[in-house]
Each structure stands twice: as C-alpha cells, then as structure tokens.
C-alpha positions in Angstrom: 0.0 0.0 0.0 1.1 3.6 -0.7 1.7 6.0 2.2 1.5 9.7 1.3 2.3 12.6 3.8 1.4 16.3 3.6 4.6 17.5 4.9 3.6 20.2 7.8 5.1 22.9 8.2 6.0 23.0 4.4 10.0 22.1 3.6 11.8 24.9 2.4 14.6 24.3 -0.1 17.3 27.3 0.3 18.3 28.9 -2.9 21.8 27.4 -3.1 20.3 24.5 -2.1 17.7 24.0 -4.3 20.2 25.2 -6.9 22.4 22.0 -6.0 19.3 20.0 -6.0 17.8 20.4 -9.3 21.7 20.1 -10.9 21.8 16.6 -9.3 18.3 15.6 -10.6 18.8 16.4 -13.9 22.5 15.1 -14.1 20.5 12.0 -12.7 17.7 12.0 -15.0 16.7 8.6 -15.5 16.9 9.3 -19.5 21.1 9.6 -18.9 21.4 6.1 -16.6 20.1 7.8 -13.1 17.3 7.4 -11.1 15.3 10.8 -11.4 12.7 12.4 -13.0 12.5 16.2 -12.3 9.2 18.5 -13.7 8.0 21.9 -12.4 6.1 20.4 -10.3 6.9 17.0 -9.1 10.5 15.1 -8.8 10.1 11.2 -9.0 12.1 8.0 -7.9 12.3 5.7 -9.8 14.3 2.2 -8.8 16.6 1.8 -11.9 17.1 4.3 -15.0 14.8 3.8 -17.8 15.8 2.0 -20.9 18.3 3.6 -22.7 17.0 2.3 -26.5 13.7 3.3 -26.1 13.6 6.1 -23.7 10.9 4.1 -22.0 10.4 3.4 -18.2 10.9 -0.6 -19.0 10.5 -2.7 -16.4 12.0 0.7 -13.8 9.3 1.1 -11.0 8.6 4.7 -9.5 9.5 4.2 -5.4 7.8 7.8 -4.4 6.9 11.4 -5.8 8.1 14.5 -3.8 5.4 17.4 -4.8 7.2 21.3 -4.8 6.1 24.4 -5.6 8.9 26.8 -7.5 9.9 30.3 -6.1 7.6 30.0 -2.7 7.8 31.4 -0.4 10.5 33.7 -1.9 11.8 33.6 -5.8 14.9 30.8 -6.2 13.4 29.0 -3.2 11.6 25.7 -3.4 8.6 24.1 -1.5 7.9 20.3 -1.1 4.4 20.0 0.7 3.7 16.8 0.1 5.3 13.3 -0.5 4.3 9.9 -1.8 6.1 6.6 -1.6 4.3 3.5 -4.1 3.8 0.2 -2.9 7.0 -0.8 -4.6 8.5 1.8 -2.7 7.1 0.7 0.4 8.3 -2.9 -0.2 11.7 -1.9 -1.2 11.9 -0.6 2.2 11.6 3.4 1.4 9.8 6.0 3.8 8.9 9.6 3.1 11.9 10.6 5.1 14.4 8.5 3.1 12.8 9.6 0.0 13.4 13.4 1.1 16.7 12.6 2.1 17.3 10.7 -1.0 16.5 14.3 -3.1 17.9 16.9 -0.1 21.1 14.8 0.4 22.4 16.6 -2.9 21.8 20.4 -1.3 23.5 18.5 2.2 19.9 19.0 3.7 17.6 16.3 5.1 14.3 16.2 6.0 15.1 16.6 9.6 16.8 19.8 9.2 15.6 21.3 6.1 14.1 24.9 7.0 10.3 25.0 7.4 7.4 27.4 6.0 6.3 29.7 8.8 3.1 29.2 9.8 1.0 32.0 10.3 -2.0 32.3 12.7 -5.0 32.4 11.3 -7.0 35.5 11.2 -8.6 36.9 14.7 -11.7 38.0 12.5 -13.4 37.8 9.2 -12.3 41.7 8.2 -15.3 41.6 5.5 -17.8 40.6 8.2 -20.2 43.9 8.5 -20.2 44.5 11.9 -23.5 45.3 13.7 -22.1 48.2 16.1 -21.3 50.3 13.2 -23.9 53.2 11.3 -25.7 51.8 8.1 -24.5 53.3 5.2 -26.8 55.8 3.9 -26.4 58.3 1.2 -28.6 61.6 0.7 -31.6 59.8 2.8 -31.4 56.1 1.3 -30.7 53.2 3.7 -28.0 51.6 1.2 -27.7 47.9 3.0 -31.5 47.4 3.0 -31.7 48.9 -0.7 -34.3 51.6 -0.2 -35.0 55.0 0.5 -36.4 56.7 3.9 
C-alpha cells in the first residue's frame, strides 16, 4: 500500500540549495542512466534508470513522488508539501523521510533539518464581516444595505 504525507510545516529548499538539488536531478535523469525524474512540479524516484534504447520506463518502478512548488515562499526557493512513496517503494523498504533525504542529500539537507514554512495564525476576525455596532451606510436619505429609501 502507498503511504503519502502532507509534509507540515512546508520544507523549504534554500536557494543554493535548491540550486544543487535540481543540478543533481537532472544530471540523474533517469533518461542519462540515473534514477530521477524532475518536472515543475513534481521530482520522481524511480528504482533503476529507464531503458536507454527506447527512452521508456521498461520494467524501472517509480519508489515515491516529492510534490514542490517553484519560487515560494520567496523567488529561487523551493517548497515540497507533500510526499508519496508507491507500494514498490514501500516494499523496497523506502519511507517519506528517506525519500526526502534521497532528493535533499544533494543540497546537504535532510528532511530533519531542512528549514520550514512559517506558519501563520490564522486570522482573529473575518475583516469583511459587516459588523452590527457600526452606522448603516446611507447616502442623501437612502438606507444603502436594505436597498431603499427613507
């Protein structure tokens, strides 16, 4: 079975970290003999490259996805928020830390110590809630919130 975390607060990947980090994936594409494959949006593991002839995953199984967002919080960094390991990946013995580690281990991050999205409280009060202690709006005699005129 497939275990997928939402990873809480957020990882944040450093700027010359995630600079490090996307080299090494793509020198590790599994199109050139490695083991990853790197899109805007989501990095995969796969457990072998893919065949070199056909440019096809063969018989290579994907052990997790790490899901990122580019340039959040701040431009150059990168987010992972969430983080899927496959039943193959499972089986093969993989976690969502060792799968982090796996990716972060290239910037000399791991999950453990990897910075973390601050978390903001939420708001004290709805700030387009009309509040009942304040004067109607009126203009020239008409009762604007109840739509007529006095």
């Amino acid at each position: 079975m497939e275990h997928t975390e939402i990873i809480r607060p957020a990882a944040v990947l450093p700027e010359q970290a995630a600079i490090r980090i996307l080299d090494a994936l793509r020198r590790g594409d599994v199109s050139r003999g490695g083991m990853w494959n790197a899109s805007s949006a989501l990095w995969q593991r796969y457990s072998k490259a893919w065949d070199a002839l056909t440019g096809l995953r063969g018989d290579a199984e994907l052990i997790g996805t790490i899901c990122v967002a580019y340039d959040t919080p701040t431009r150059f960094t990168i987010t992972v928020y969430r983080v899927t390991v496959t039943a193959a990946g499972v089986a093969a013995g993989w976690s969502v830390t060792r799968l982090c580690d796996d990716a972060f281990g290239y910037g000399g991050l791991t999950l453990a110590n990897c910075p973390r999205a601050e978390l903001r409280a939420p708001a004290r009060a709805d700030p387009f809630r009309v509040r009942s202690d304040l004067p109607r709006p009126s203009i020239a005699g008409h009762d604007l919130a109840a739509g007529r005129g006095q």
